[in-house]
C-alpha positions in Angstrom: -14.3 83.0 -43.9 -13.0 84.5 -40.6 -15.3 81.6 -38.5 -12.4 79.4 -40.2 -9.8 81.2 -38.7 -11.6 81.2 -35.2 -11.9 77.7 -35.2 -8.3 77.4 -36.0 -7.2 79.4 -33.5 -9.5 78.1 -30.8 -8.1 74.1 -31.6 -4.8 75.2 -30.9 -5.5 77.5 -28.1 -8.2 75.5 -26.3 -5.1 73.3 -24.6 -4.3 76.7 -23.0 -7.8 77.2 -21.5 -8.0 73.9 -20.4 -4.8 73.9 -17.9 -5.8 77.7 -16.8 -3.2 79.2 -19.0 -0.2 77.2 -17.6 0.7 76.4 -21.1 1.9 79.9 -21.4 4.6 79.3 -19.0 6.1 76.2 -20.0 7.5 75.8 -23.9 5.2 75.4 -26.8 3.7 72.1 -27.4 6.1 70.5 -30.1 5.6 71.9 -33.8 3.0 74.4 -32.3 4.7 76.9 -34.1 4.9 75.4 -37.5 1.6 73.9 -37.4 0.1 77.2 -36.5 2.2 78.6 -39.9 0.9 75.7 -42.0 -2.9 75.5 -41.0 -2.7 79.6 -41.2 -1.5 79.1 -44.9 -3.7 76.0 -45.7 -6.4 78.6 -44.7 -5.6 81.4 -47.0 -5.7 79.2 -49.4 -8.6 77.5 -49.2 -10.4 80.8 -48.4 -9.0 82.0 -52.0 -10.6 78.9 -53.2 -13.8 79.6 -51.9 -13.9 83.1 -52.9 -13.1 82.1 -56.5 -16.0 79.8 -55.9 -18.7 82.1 -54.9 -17.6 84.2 -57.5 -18.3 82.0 -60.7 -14.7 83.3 -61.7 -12.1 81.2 -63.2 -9.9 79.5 -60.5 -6.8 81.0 -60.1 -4.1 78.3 -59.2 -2.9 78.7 -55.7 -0.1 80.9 -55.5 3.7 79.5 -54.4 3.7 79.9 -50.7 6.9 79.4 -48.3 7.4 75.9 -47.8 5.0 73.6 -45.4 6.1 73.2 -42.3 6.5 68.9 -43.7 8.6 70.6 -46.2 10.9 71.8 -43.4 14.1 70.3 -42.1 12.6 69.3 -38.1 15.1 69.6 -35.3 13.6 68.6 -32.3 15.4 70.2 -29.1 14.6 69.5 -25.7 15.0 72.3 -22.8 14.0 73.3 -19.5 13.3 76.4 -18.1 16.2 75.9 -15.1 18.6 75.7 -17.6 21.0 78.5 -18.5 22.4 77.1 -21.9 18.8 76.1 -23.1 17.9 80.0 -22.5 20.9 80.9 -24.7 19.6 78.6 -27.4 16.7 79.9 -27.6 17.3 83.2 -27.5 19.8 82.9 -30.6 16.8 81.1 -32.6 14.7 83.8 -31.8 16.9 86.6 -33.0 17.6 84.2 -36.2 13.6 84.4 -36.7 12.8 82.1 -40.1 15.7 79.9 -39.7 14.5 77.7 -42.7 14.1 74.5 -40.3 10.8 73.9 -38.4 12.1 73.4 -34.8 9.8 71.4 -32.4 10.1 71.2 -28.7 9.9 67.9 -27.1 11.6 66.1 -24.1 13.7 62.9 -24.8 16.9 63.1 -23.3 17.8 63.4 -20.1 20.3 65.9 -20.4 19.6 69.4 -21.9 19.4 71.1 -23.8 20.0 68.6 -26.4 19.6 68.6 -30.2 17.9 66.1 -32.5 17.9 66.0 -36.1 18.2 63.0 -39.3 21.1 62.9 -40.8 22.4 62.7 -44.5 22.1 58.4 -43.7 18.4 58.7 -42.2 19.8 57.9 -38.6 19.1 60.2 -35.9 21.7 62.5 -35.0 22.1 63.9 -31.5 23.9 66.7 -30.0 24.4 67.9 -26.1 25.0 70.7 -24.8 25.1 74.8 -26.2 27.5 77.5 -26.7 26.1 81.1 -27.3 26.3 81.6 -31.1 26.4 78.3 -32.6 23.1 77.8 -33.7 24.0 79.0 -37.5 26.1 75.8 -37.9 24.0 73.6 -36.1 21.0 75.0 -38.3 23.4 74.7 -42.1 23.9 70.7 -40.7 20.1 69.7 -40.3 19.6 71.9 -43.6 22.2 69.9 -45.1 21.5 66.6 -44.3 17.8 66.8 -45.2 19.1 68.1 -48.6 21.0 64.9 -48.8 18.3 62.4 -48.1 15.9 64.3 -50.6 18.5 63.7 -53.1 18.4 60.2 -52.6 15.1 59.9 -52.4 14.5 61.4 -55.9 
């Protein structure tokens, strides 16, 4: 079971060997985060599975876990370390902790930090710029909007 778990952990961590640890320096590779959470989960889960297994016991059904990390609203936000405003941001996600959104880091605009997200119409929405504390709203908007489209798409 744990040899699952090692190999896990050495997929995602084997970019970090590779560049002699430089990885660690720069932001996480986008969705590392929430990939991390959902393979973790998909893990547990199928470990339970096997144990069940081995154990000629009735299987149980799998048990209601947070949501996927596809479940998630995504914003994408792109950042650099230089800047002061992206610092700010991501210090007030990190004090938010589980903000309900799965937040990748990628780079696509060329001014940061800036804030990607689909809106309520499906069209991407963008936003420049940070001020300290703002984050809450900016979160309650993605979470809105993707609450939207799934209501269409139902």
């Amino acid at each position: 079971m744990n040899s699952i778990r090692v190999l896990v952990m050495a997929c995602l961590c084997s970019p970090l060997v590779v560049v002699g640890g430089a990885g660690l320096l720069d932001e996480p590779t986008p969705a590392a985060v929430a990939d991390l959470a959902t393979l973790t989960r998909r893990v547990t889960d199928l470990e339970q599975r096997v144990r069940d297994l081995e154990s000629g016991g009735p299987a149980q059904p799998p048990v209601a876990s947070a949501p996927a990390a596809e479940d998630l609203p995504i914003l994408e936000i792109h950042s650099e370390a230089w800047c002061g405003p992206c610092q700010t941001l991501k210090a007030d996600l990190a004090a938010l902790g589980d903000a309900g959104v799965a937040v990748r880091w990628v780079r696509f605009s060329d001014r940061v930090p800036a804030m990607r997200w689909t809106g309520a119409d499906g069209k991407q929405v963008v936003q420049t710029g940070y001020t300290r504390g703002t984050i809450g709203g900016l979160l309650d908007r993605v979470k809105a909007a993707h609450v939207a489209r799934r209501g269409k798409n139902l």
